[in-house]
LUMMAR-897725 format. One record per residue (C-alpha): x, y, z; residue number from 0; residue in three letters. Coordinates in Angstrom, 1 decimal, always signed. Example, Ala and Ser with C-alpha at 12.3 -4.5 7.8 and 13.67 -1.06 7.14 Angstrom:
<pts>
+--------+--------+--------+-----+---------+
|   east |  north |     up | num | residuo |
+--------+--------+--------+-----+---------+
|  +12.3 |   -4.5 |   +7.8 |   0 |     ALA |
|  +13.7 |   -1.1 |   +7.1 |   1 |     SER |
+--------+--------+--------+-----+---------+
</pts>
This chain:
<pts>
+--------+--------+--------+-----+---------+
|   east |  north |     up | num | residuo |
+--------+--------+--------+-----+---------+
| +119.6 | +162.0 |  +89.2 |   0 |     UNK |
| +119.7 | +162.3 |  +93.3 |   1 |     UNK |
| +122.2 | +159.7 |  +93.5 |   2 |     UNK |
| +124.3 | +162.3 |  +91.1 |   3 |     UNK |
| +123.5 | +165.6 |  +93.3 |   4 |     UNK |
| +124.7 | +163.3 |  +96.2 |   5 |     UNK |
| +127.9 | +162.5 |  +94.4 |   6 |     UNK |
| +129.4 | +165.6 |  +93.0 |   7 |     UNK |
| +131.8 | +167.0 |  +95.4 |   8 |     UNK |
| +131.3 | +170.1 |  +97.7 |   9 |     UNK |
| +133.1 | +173.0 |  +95.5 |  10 |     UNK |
| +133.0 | +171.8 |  +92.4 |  11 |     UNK |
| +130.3 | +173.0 |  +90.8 |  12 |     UNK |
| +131.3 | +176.6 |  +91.9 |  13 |     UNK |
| +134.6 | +176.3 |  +90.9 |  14 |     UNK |
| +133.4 | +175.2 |  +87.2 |  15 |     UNK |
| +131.3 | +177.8 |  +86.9 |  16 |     UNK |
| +133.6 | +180.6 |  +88.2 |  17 |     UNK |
| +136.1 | +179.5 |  +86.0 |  18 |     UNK |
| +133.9 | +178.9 |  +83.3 |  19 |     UNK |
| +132.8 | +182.8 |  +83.9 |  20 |     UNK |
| +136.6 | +184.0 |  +83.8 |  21 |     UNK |
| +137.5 | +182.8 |  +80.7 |  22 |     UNK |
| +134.3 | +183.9 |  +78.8 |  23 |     UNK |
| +135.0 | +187.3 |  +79.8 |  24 |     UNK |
| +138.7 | +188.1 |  +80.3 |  25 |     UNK |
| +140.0 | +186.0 |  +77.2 |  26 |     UNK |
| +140.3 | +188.5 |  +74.4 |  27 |     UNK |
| +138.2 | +186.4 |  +71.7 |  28 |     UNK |
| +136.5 | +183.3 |  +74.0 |  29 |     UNK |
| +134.4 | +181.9 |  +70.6 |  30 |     UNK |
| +137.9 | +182.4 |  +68.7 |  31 |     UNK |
| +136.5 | +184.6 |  +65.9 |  32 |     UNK |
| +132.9 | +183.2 |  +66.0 |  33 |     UNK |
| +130.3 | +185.6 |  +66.6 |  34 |     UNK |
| +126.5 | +185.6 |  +67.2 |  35 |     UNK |
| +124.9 | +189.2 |  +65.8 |  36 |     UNK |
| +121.8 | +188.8 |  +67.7 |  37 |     UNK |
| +121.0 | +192.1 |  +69.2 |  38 |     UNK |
| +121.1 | +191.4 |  +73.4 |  39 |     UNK |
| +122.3 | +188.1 |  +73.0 |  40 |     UNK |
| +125.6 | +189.4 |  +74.9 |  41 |     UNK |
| +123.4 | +190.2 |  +77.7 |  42 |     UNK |
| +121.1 | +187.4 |  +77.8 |  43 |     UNK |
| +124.7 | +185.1 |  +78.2 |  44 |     UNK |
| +126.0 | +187.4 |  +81.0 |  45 |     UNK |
| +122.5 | +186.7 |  +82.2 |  46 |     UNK |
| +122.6 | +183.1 |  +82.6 |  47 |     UNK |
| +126.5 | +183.1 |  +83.8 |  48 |     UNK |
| +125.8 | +184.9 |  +86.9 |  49 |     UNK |
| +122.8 | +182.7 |  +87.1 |  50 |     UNK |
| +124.8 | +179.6 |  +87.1 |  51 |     UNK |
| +126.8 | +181.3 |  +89.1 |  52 |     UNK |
| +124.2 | +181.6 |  +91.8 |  53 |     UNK |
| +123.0 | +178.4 |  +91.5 |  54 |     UNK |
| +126.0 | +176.7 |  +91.4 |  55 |     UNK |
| +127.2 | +178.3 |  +95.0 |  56 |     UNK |
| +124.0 | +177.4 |  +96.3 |  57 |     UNK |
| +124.2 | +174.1 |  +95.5 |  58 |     UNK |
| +128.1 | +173.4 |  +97.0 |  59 |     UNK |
| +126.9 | +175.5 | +100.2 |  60 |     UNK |
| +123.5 | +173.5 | +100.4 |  61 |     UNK |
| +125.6 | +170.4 | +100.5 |  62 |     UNK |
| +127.9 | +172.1 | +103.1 |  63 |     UNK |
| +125.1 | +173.3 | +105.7 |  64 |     UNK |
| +122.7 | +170.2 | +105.1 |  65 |     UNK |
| +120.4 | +169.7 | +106.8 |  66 |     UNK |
| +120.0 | +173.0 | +107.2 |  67 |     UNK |
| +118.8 | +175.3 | +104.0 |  68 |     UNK |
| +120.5 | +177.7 | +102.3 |  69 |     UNK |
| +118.0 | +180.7 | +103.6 |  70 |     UNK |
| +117.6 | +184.2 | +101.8 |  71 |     UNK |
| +119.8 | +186.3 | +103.8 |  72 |     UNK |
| +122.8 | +183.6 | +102.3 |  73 |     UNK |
| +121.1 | +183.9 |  +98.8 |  74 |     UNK |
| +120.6 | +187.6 |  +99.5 |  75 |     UNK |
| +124.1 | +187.8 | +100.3 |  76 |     UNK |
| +125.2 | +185.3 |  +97.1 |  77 |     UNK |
| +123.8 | +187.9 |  +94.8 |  78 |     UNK |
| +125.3 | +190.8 |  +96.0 |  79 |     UNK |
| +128.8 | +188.8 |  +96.5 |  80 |     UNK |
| +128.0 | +187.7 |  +92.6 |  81 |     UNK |
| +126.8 | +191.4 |  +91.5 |  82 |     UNK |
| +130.4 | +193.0 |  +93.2 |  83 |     UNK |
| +132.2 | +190.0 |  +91.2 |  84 |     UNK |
| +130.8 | +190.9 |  +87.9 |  85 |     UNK |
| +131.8 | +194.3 |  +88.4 |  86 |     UNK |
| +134.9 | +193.7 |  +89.0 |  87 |     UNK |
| +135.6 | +191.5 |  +86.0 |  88 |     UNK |
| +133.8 | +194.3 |  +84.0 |  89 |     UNK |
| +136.8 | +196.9 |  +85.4 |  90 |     UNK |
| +139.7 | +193.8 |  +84.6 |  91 |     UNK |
| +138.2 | +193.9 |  +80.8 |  92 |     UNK |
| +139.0 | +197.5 |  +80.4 |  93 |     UNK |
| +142.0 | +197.7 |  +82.8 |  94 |     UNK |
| +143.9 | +194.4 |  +80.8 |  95 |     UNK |
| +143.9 | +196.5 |  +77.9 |  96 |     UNK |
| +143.2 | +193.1 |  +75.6 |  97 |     UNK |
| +140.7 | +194.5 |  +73.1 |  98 |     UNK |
| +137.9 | +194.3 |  +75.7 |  99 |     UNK |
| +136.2 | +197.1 |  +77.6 | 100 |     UNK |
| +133.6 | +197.8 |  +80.3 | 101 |     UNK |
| +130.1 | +198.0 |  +79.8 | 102 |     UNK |
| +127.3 | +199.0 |  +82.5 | 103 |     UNK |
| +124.8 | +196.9 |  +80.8 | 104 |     UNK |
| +127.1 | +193.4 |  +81.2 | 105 |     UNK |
| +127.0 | +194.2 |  +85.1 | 106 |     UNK |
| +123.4 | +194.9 |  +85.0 | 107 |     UNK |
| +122.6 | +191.6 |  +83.5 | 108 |     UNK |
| +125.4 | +190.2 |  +85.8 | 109 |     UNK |
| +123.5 | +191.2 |  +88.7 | 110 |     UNK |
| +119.9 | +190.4 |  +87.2 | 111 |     UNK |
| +121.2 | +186.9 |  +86.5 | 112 |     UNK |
| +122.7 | +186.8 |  +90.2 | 113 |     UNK |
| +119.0 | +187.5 |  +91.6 | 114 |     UNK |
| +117.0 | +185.3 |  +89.3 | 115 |     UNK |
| +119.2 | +182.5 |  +90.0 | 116 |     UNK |
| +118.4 | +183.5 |  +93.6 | 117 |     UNK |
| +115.1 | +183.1 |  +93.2 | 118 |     UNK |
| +115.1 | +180.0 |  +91.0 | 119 |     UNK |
| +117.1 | +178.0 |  +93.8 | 120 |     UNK |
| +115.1 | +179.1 |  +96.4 | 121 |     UNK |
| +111.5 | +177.7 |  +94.5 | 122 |     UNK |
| +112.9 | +175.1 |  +92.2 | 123 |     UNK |
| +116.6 | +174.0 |  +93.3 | 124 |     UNK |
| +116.5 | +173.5 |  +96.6 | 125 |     UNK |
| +113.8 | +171.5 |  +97.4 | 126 |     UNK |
| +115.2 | +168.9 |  +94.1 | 127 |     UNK |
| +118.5 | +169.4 |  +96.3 | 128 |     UNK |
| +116.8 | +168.6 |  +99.7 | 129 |     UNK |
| +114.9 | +165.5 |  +98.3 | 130 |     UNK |
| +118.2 | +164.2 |  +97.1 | 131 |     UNK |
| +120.2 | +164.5 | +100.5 | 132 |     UNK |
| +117.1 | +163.3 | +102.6 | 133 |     UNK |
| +117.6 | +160.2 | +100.5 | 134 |     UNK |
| +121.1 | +159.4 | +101.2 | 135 |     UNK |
+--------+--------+--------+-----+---------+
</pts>
């Protein structure tokens, strides 16, 4: 698995994620008529988007700044820059007119998400992440 971390290129991760992120919530039907009725499951996916999300920018700037750490005034700042970004694609939703509108709640899980992605790279992530660059 560290040879893996080691490998991926710098960017990539956030890139697949943000991307990921955009379509989910600006295509007009992303599970192409396929619906889950489980009450707060919406939320609970916003949830973990802006927590991969978090994670995943981490990890590319991680691999950027190594050996130094990504600290939590750059997490701090990561969940704030991923909390504005979820906003704003809550206010595209209702601007593009597609069938999709804005909803408080999706940008309160969007920033929820954002933090306890935060907080799982800072315990969990990054040290797995350190390990595998000290062992280049």
């Amino acid at each position: 698995m560290y040879k893996l971390i080691r490998t991926i290129p710098t960017g990539v991760a956030t890139i697949v994620v943000v991307a990921l992120i955009l379509y989910c919530t600006l295509d007009s039907d992303p599970l192409n008529g396929h619906h889950i009725n489980i009450p707060g499951f919406d939320k609970l996916v916003h949830g973990i988007m802006f927590f991969a999300m978090v994670c995943a920018t981490s990890f590319d700037f991680a691999k950027k700044l190594y050996p130094r750490a990504v600290n939590i005034m750059l997490l701090a700042v990561l969940v704030i820059v991923a909390s504005l970004f979820g906003g704003f694609i809550e206010w595209l939703q209702d601007a593009m007119g597609m069938g999709r509108s804005k909803d408080i709640y999706d940008f309160i899980a969007d920033s929820a998400g954002a933090v306890v992605g935060a907080v799982a790279w800072y315990f969990a992530f990054a040290p797995l992440t350190r390990r595998a660059l000290d062992n280049k």
